[in-house]
C-alpha positions in Angstrom: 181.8 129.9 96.4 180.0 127.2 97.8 176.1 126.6 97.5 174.3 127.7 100.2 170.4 125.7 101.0 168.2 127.0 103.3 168.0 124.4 105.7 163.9 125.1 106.3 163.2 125.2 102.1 162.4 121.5 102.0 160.4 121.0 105.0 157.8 124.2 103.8 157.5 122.9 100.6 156.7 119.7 102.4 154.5 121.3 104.6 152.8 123.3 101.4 152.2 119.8 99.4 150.1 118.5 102.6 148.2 121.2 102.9 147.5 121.5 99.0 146.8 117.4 99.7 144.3 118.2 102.7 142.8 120.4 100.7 142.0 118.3 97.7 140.8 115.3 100.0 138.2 117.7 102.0 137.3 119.3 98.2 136.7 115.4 97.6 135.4 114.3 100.4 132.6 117.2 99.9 131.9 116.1 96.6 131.5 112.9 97.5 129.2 113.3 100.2 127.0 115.9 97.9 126.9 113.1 95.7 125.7 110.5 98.2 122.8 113.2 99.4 121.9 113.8 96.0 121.3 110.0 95.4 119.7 109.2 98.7 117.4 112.5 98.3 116.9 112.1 93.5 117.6 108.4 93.2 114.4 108.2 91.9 116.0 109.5 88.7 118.5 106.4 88.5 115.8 104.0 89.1 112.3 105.2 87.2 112.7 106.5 83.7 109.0 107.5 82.3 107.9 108.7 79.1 105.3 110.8 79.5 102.8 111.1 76.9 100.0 113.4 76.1 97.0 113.4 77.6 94.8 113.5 74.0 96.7 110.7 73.3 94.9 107.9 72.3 96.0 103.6 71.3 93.9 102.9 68.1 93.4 99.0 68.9 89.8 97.7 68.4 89.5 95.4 71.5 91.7 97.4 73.8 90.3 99.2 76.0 91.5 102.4 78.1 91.2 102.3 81.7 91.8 105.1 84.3 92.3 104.3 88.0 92.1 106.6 90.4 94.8 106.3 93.7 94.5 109.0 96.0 94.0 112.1 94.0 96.4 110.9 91.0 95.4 108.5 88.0 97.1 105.7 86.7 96.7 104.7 82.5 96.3 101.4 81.6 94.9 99.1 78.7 93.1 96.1 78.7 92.7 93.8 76.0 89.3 92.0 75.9 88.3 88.8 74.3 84.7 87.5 74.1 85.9 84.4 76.1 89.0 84.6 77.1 90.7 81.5 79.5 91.9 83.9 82.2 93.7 87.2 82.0 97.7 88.2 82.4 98.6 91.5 84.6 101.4 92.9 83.2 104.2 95.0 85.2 106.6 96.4 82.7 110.0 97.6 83.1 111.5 100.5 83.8 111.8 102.7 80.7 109.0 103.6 78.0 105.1 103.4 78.5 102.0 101.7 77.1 102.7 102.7 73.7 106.4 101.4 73.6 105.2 98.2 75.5 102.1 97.0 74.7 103.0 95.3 71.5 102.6 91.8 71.4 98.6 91.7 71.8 98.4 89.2 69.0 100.3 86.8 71.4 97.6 86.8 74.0 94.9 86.7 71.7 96.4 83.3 69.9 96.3 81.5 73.5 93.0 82.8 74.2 94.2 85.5 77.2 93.2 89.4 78.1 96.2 91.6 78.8 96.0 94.2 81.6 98.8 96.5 81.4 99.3 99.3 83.5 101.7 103.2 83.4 103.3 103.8 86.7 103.1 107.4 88.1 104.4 109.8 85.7 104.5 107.0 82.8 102.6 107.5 79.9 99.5 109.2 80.5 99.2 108.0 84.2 99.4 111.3 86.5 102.3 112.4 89.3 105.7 110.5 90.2 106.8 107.8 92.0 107.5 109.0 95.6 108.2 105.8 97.5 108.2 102.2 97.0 105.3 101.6 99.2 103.3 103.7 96.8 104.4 102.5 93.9 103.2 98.6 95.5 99.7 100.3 96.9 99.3 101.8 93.2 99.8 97.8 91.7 97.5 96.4 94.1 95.0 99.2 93.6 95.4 98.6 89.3 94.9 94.1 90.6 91.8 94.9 92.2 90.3 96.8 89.8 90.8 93.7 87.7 90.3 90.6 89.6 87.1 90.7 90.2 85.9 90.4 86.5 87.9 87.3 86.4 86.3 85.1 89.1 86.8 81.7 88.0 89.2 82.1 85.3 92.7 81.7 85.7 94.9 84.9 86.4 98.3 85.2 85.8 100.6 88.4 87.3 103.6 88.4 85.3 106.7 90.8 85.8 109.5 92.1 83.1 113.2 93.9 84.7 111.7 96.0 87.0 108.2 95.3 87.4 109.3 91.7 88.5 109.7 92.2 92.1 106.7 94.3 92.1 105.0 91.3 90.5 106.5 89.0 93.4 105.3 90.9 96.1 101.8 91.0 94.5 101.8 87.4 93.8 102.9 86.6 97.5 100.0 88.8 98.4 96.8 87.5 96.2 98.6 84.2 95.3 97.5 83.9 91.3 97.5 81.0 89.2 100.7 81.8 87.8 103.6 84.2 88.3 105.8 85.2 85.9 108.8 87.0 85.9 111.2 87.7 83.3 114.6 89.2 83.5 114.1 89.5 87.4 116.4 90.7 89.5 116.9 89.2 93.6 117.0 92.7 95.2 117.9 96.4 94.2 120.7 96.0 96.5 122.7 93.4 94.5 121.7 95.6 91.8 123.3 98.7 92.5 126.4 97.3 94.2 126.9 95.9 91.1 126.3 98.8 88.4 127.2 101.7 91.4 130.3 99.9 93.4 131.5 103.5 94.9 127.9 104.2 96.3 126.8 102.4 99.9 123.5 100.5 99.7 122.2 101.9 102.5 121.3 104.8 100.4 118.9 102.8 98.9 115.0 103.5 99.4 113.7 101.3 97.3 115.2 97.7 98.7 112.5 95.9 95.6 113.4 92.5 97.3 112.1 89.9 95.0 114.2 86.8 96.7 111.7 87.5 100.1 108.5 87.5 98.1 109.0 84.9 96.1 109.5 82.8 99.3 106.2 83.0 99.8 104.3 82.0 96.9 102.7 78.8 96.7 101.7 78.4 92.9 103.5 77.6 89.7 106.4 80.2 89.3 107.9 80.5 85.6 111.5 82.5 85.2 112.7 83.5 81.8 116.6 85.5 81.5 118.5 85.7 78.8 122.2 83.9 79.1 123.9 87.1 78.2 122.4 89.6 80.1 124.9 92.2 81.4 122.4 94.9 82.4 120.7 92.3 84.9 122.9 88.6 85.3 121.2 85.9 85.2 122.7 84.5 88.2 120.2 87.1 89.8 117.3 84.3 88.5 119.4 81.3 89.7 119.1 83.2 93.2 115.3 83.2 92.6 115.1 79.3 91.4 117.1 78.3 94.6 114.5 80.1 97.0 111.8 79.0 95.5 112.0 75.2 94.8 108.6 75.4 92.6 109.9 77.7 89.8 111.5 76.0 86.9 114.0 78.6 84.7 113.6 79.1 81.5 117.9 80.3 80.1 117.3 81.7 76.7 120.6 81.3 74.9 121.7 84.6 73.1 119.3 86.7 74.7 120.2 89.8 76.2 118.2 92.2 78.5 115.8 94.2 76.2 115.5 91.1 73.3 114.8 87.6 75.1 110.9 88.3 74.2 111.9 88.1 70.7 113.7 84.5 71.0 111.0 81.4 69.8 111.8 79.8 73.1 110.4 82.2 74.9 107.0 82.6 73.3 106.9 78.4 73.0 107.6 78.4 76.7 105.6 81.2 77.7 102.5 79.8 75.4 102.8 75.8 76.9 102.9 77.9 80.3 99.5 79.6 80.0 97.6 76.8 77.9 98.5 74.5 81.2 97.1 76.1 83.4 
């Protein structure tokens, strides 16, 4: 007997393998869109990573000092190394991981050249109170931390200096009070560049916290030093050649073998850092 196919067997299982197909795409396509509201609405969470720490904590340092500043009903942690004469003072914005206690530990270096060190917790770092909402408050917070310090400085030279993330915070409040000094080390241009390049899938239009540190640096009119390590994957350098060609009075310090997290710990650093601040 001959075989017998029913002629409409192929097309239904056609028509079955689109739909299963649709299906899968829409389940996708869902997903994907719940993924783009949850970084739009949390991406906070991707940017900020704080350590909180107790609030009976204390940093056992003899001529560190702990300072509270108040911003609109929260309270921001900070320390504040003082020397009985000191040539100026460095405001230090540090990255985006950790706290005071994982960061301020290289006092002796600032002592040696003769500078205080102001270092402040963001929101929710440390001991400093609440979270990071927006990046307008995270820039009122900074400037509210500068004035609380600038003022005990008149006449001395002051120096706002930046690591990974805090350096386009530092470049926007260097374009605004227009220090002796800016320093930024590991920078990045924008947060755009930054997340098409670690989050390729994910549109930048998402993004709420832009952090453009090529537009501020445009407008500062001092001496600018960059520092980045040659073999930096988390943030490429080419992100401070970006910098040095918008601002023709930076020089760029390229720290062969450094990385991201280790280019403080390179000799060329702390000799370049150290000729900086003695200059000024």
């Amino acid at each position: 007997m001959p075989e017998v196919i029913d002629a409409n067997g192929g097309s239904g299982w056609r028509r079955a393998w689109r739909r299963a197909a649709l299906l899968a795409a829409v389940i996708a396509g869902g997903a994907y869109l719940a993924l783009l509201a949850w970084v739009y609405c949390c991406q906070e969470r991707l940017i900020f990573r704080p350590e909180p720490l107790p609030l009976a904590h204390r940093f056992v340092l003899d001529d560190v000092h702990e300072v509270s500043i108040d911003v609109g009903g929260e309270t921001l942690s900070a320390l504040h190394l003082q020397l009985p004469n000191p040539q100026g003072v460095v405001f230090f914005l540090h990255g985006n991981t950790g706290n005071l206690a994982t960061w301020f530990t290289h006092s002796d270096f600032y002592r040696a050249v003769n500078y205080d060190l102001f270092m402040l917790d963001y929101r929710g770092y440390g001991k400093s109170s609440g979270r990071i909402e927006s990046e307008a408050q995270l820039r009122a917070d900074v400037l509210a931390a500068w004035r609380t310090v600038e003022a005990q400085y008149v006449g001395k030279r002051k120096v706002i200096y930046g690591r990974s993330l805090g350096t386009a915070l530092a470049a926007g409040l260097a374009a605004e009070v227009q220090p002796d000094l800016t320093i930024l080390v590991s920078p990045y241009c924008d947060m755009a560049q930054l997340m098409a390049y670690h989050y390729p899938l994910l549109p930048t239009l998402l993004l709420r916290y832009p952090l453009e540190t090529c537009r501020d640096v445009v407008r500062l009119r001092m001496a600018l030093l960059i520092v980045h390590g040659e073999t930096d994957t988390l943030i490429p350098i080419r992100h401070s050649e970006q910098l040095l060609s918008v601002a023709p009075q930076a020089r760029l310090l390229r720290v062969a073998g450094a990385a991201h997290a280790d280019v403080h710990q390179f000799p060329a650093y702390t000799d370049e850092l150290r000729r900086a601040l003695k200059s000024l």
